[in-house]
N, C-alpha and C positions, 0 to 999 in steps of 0.2 A: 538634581542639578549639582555640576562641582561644588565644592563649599569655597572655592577663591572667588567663582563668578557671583555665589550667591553674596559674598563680600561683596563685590562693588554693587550690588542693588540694593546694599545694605547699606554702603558709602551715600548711592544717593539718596535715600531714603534719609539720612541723620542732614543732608544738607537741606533738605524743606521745615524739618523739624519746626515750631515753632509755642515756644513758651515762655522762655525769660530769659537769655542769654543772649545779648547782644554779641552779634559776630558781623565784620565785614567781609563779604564773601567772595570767594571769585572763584570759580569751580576751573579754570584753567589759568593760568599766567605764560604767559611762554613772550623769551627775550624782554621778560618785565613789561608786557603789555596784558592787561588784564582781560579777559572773556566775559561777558554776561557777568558781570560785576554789579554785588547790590548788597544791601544789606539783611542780614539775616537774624533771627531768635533760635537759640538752643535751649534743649531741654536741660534746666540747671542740675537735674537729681541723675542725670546720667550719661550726659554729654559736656564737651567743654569744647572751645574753640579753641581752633589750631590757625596754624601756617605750615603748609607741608611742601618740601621740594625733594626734586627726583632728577637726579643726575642722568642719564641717559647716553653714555658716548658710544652713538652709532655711526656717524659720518663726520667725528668731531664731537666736541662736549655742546649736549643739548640739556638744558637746565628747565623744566617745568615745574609751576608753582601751584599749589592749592590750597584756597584757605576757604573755610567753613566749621561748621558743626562735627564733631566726632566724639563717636563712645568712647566716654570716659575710660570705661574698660582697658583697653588697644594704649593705653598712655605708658612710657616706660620701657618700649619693647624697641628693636634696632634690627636694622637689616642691611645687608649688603647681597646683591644680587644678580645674576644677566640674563638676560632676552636675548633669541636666539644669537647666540655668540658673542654676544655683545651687554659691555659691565656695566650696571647702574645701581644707582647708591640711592635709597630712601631717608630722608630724617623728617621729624615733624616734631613743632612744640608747641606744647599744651598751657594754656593758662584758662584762669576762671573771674576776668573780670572782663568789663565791657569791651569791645570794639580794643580788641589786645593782640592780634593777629602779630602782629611787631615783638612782643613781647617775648621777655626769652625768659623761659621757666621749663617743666619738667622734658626733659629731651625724648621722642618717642619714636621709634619707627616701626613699621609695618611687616609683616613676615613678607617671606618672596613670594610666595602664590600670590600676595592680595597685591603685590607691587605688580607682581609681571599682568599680573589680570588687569589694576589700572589702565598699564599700559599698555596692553594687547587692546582693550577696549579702542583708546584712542587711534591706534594706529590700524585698529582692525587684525591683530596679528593674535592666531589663534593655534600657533606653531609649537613644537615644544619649547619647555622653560625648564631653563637647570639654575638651583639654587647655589647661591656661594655666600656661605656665612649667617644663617638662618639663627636670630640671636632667641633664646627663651631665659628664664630666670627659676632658678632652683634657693627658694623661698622656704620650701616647708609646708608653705598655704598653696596644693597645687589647685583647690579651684577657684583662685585668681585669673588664673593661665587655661585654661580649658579650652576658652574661643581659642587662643593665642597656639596653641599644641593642638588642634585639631586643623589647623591651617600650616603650621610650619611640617607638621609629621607628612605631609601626603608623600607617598611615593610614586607611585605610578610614572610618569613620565617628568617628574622631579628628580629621578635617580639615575644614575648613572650603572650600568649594566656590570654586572658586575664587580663591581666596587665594595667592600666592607665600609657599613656606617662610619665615617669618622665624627667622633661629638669631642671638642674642645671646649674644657672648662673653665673660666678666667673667673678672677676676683673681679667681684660687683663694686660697686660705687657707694657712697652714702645712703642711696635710697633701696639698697638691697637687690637694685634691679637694673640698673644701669653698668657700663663698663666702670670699673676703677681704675683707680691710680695700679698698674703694675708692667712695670718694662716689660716683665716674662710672660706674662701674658700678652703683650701685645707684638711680643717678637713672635710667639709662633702662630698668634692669629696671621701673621703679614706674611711666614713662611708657607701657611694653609692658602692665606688667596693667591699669592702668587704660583704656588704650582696648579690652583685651577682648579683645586679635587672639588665635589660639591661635599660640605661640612654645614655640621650644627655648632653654634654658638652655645655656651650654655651660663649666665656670670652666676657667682655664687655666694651667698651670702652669708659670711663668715660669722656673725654677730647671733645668726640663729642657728649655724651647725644643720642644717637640711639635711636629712636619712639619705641622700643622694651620697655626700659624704662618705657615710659611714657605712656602705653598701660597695662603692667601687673603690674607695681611697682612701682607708681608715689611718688617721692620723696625718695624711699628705693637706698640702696648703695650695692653691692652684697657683700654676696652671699645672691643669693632669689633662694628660690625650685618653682618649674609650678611640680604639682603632679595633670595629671589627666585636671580637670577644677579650680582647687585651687592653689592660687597661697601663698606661705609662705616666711617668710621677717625677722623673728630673728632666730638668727643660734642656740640657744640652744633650742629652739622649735620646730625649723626643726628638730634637731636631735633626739630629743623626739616621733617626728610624727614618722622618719622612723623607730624606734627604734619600737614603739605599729604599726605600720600598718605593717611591711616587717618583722613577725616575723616566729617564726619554726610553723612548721617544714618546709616549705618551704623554709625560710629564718634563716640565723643563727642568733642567740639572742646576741648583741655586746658589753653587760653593763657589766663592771666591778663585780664580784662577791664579793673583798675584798673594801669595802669603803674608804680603808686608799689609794690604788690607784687611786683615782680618786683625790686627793687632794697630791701626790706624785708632787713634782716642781714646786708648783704651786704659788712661791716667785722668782723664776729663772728668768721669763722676767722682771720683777718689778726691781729686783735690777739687769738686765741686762741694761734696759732702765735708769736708772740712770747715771750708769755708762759710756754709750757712749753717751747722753746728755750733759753729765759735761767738761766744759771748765776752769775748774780751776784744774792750775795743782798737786796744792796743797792737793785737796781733790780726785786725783784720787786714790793715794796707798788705803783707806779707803775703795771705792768704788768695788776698783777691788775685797779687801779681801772681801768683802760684797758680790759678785758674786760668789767668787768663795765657798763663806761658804752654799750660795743655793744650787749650785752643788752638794759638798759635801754632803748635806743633803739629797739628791737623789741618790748619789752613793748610799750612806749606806742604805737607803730604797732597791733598787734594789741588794741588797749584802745581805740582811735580808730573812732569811726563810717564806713563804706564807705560813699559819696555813695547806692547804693541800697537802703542800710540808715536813709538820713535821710527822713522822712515830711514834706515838705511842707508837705500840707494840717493837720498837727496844730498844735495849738499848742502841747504839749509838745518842750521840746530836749533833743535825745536826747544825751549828752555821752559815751557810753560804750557800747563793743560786746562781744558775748558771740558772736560767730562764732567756731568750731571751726580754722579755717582762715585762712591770710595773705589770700585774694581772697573769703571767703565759706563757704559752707556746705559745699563739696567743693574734693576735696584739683585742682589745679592745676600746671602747668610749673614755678609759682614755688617751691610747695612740695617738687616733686620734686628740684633745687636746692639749698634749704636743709637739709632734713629731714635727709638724711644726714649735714649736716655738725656738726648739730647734737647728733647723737646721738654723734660724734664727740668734738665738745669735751667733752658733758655724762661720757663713759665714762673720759675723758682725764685731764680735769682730776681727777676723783675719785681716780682712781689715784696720779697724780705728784706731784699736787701737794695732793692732800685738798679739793679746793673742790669744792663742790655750788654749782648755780644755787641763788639766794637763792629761798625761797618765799614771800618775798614780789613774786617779780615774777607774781603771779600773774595777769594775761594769755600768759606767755611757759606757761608749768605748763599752764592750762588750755589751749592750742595743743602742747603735747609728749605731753599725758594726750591730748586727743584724737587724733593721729598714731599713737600707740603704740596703740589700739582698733582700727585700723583693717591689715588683714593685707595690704594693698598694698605698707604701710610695713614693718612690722613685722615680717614674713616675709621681708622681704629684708637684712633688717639682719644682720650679719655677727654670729658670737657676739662678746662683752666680748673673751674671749682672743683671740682675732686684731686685735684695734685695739691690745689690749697688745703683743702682740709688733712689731705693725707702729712701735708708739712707743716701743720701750724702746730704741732706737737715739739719738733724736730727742728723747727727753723729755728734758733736762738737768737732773742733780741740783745743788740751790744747794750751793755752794762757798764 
């Protein structure tokens, strides 16, 4: 029997479970309306409860929820996904006390075989399944991951014909096995899902130096791309390779068309990083005005008409744009870029130093509301707690 489908008998098997873990269970939620909803007991020495949701956008975003029992094992892991042509996003979080389904604690998702098998189960769809962004953790301790790598590895009809393996390496998180705080790694994860290729996630955990390291990237710091038998180690390089090797018609072309976006914000992290560095209280008013004149200076780009947004033959002038995006209507290299780093300053600043983007730069707002829609971005952004602890070294209290 496949080992995805034997996961879901294995899913429901952990949701009857019963020994000392209070869970409330609902084996389906769909539009927040719970299914055979009851309470349930997990096994404490090897199961924990969850709440797991699964994005689904086949005819529109369809959001299904699950909460239950689940191997503790499976905690930690991330996926991003699609069923037949169509992209859906796994998360799940784990915690270990009572009736805590709500609870937000260790962030976890499922590989794509056992996602797409979920959902092939429900919908009856027994079609092929192409993975996109199949996350594992390079640890050191691989038999942690064994369940975990014997379900993300399948190929068979997981792969793309053709195609050299691509495995993308990113910086892990606090817990060695989650995404971390890294713009670069998450600008070329977003550059990977958006051209569509099916890829391996891989985060890595710096603090224990894993022989994965020192086998493909001796000395390199990730993000590194494994393309094939090549392995690549600067991130605007990499993004250049994928850029000439994954192009159309196959793959969509991701380069910015208007030049002036690719250089849009790109004094925003400079005088961001000033700014929560500086411990003198003196020179913060300066500072902050210094940030927030970057901004501004990106509002108003993103507020300005794109030459193929300007009409010509009208005789109306058009003085202001309403695109989604720094280049237009879809997200871009440029965007892949900035977006992180903005999500950055915006989690940063909130924290150390209490500032929020002003709402009235609203061109900037309406370009962050649309990024944050969109699960390319949004799925790969690291939780709030890991940019906190990545900055609470770095953020400096005024003195």
């Amino acid at each position: 029997m496949n080992k995805a489908w034997k996961a879901v008998i294995a899913l429901s098997a952990f949701i009857t479970a019963a020994q000392c873990l209070n869970c409330r269970q609902c084996p389906f939620d769909i539009f927040g309306t719970c299914l055979f909803g009851s309470d349930i007991t997990c096994n404490n020495s090897t199961e924990s409860c969850y709440r797991g949701e699964a994005q689904f956008n086949g005819t529109g975003a369809l959001t299904l929820h699950i909460r239950g029992c689940l191997d503790s094992d499976l905690c930690g892991k991330t996926v991003t996904g699609s069923l037949l042509g169509a992209g859906f996003t796994s998360s799940f979080q784990c915690c270990t006390t009572n009736l805590c389904n709500g609870a937000t604690s260790v962030q976890l998702s499922l590989t794509v075989a056992l996602c797409a098998a979920i959902l092939s189960s429900l919908w009856g769809f027994r079609g092929s399944r192409t993975g996109r962004g199949n996350q594992q953790a390079a640890t050191g301790d691989s038999d942690n991951f064994k369940h975990f790598a014997g379900l993300v590895h399948q190929q068979g009809e997981m792969s793309e014909a053709n195609q050299p393996k691509v495995e993308l390496f990113v910086k892990a998180g606090s817990d060695g096995q989650s995404i971390g705080n890294c713009p670069f790694s998450q600008r070329l994860f977003m550059v990977l899902w958006l051209k569509g290729v099916t890829f391996d996630v891989t985060t890595v955990d710096m603090k224990r130096k894993p022989d994965i390291l020192k086998d493909l990237a001796p000395g390199a710091q990730p993000p590194f791309l494994l393309y094939g038998s090549e392995v690549k180690t600067d991130t605007n390089k990499i993004e250049e390779f994928l850029e000439e090797n994954l192009s159309p018609p196959k793959y969509p072309r991701l380069a910015a068309r208007n030049p002036e976006s690719n250089t849009a914000g790109m004094d925003v992290f400079s005088k961001f990083s000033a700014y929560v560095k500086n411990s003198n209280p003196q020179a913060n008013e300066n500072l902050e005005k210094g940030l927030l004149k970057a901004l501004k200076k990106l509002d108003d780009y993103l507020g300005s008409p794109l030459p193929d947004e300007i009409d010509e033959n009208s005789d109306d002038e058009l003085t202001s744009s309403s695109r989604p995006f720094l280049d237009g209507q879809e997200l871009t290299l440029a965007d892949c870029n900035l977006l992180p780093k903005l999500h950055i300053v915006k989690v940063v600043c909130l924290k150390y130093r209490n500032f929020s983007i002003p709402q009235s730069l609203t061109n900037l707002w309406r370009y962050l509301n649309a990024a944050y829609a969109r699960e390319e971005f949004a799925s790969t952004c690291p939780i709030d707690e890991e940019i906190h602890i990545a900055y609470s070294s770095v953020a400096k209290a005024l003195k």
